[in-house]
C-alpha positions as CSV (number, residue, x, y, z in Angstrom):
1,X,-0.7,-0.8,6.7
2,X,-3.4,1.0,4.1
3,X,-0.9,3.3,2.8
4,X,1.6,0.5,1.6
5,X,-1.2,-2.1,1.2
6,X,0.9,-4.5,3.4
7,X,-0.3,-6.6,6.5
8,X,2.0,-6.1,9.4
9,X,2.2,-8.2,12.6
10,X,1.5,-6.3,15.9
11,X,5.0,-5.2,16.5
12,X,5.2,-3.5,13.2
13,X,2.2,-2.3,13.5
14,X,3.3,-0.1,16.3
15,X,6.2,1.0,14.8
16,X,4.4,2.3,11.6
17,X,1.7,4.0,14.2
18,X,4.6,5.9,15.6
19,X,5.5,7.3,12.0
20,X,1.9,9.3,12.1
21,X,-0.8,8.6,9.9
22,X,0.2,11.5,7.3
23,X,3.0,8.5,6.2
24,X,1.6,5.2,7.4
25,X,-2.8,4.6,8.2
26,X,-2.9,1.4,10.4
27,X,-6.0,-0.8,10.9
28,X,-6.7,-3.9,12.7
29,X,-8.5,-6.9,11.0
30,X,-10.6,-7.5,14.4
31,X,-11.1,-4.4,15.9
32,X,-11.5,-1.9,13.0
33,X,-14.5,-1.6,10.3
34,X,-12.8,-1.3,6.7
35,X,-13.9,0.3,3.4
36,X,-14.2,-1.2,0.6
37,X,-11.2,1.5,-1.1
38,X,-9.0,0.5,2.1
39,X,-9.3,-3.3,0.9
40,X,-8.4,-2.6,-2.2
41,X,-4.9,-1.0,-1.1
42,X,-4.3,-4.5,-0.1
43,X,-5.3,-6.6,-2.6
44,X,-3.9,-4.4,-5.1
45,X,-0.9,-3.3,-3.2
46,X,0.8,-6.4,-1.2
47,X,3.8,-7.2,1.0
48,X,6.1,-8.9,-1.9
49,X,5.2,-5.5,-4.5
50,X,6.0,-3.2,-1.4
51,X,9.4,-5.6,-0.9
52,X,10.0,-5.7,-4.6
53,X,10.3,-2.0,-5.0
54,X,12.3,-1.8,-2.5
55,X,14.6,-3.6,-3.8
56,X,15.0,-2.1,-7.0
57,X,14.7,1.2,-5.7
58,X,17.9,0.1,-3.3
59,X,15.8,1.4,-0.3
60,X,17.8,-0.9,2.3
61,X,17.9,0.0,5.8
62,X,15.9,-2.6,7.6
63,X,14.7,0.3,10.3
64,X,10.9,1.2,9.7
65,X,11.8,4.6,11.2
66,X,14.0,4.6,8.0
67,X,12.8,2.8,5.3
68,X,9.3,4.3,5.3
69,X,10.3,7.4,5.2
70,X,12.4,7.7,2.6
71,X,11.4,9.3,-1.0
72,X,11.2,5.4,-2.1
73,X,8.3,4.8,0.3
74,X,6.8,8.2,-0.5
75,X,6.8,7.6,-4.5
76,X,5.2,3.9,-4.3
77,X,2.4,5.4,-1.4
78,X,1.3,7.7,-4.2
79,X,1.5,5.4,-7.3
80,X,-0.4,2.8,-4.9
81,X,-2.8,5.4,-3.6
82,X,-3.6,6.7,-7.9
83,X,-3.1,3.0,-8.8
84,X,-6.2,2.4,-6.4
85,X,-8.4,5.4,-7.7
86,X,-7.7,4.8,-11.0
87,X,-9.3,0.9,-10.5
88,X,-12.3,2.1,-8.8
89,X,-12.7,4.8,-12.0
90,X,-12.0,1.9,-14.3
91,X,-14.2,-0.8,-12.6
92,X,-17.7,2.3,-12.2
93,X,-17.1,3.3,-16.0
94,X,-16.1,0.5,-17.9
95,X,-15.7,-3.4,-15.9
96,X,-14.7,-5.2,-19.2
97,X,-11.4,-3.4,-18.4
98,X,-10.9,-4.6,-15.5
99,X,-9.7,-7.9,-16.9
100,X,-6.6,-6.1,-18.9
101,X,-6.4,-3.4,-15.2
102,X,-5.7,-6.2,-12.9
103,X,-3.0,-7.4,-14.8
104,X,-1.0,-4.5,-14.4
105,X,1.6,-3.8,-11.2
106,X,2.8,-0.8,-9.4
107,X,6.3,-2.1,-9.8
């Protein structure tokens, strides 16, 4: 899933498509053409992060129809999604601060 930078398996996959795109974009590695900002939701995102906040935001109801609806899932979307533009400004106008960037986390 872009929007959480998580890889899902094929069941979950449908489940987040039923949510609608406006809270969960879906691709597939094999059939889909990816950019390079939609890659970077995953490497910068991640399934432990996405689990991680979660956790400490007490968001647990294991239902997808739930859990990624909930304000929790909302706020990390955004801080992931301004987490992703803010990389891509960093890396086009200055790359020496990458280094110190990609040690930071959402969480």
């Amino acid at each position: 899933g872009i929007s959480f930078g998580i890889f899902l398996c094929l069941h979950c996959a449908g489940k987040h498509r039923c949510l609608g795109t406006d809270l969960s974009k879906i691709r597939s590695f094999s059939l889909d053409n990816w950019t390079e900002k939609q890659v970077l939701f995953l490497k910068l995102g991640g399934n432990d992060q996405l689990k991680k906040f979660f956790s400490i935001t007490r968001v647990t109801n294991p239902k997808i129809e739930v859990k990624y609806q909930t304000k929790a899932a909302n706020i990390y979307r955004e801080k992931l999604s301004r987490f992703v533009e803010t990389y891509i400004k960093v890396r086009n106008e200055c790359p020496a601060d990458l280094i110190h960037f990609q040690r930071q986390h959402i969480v």
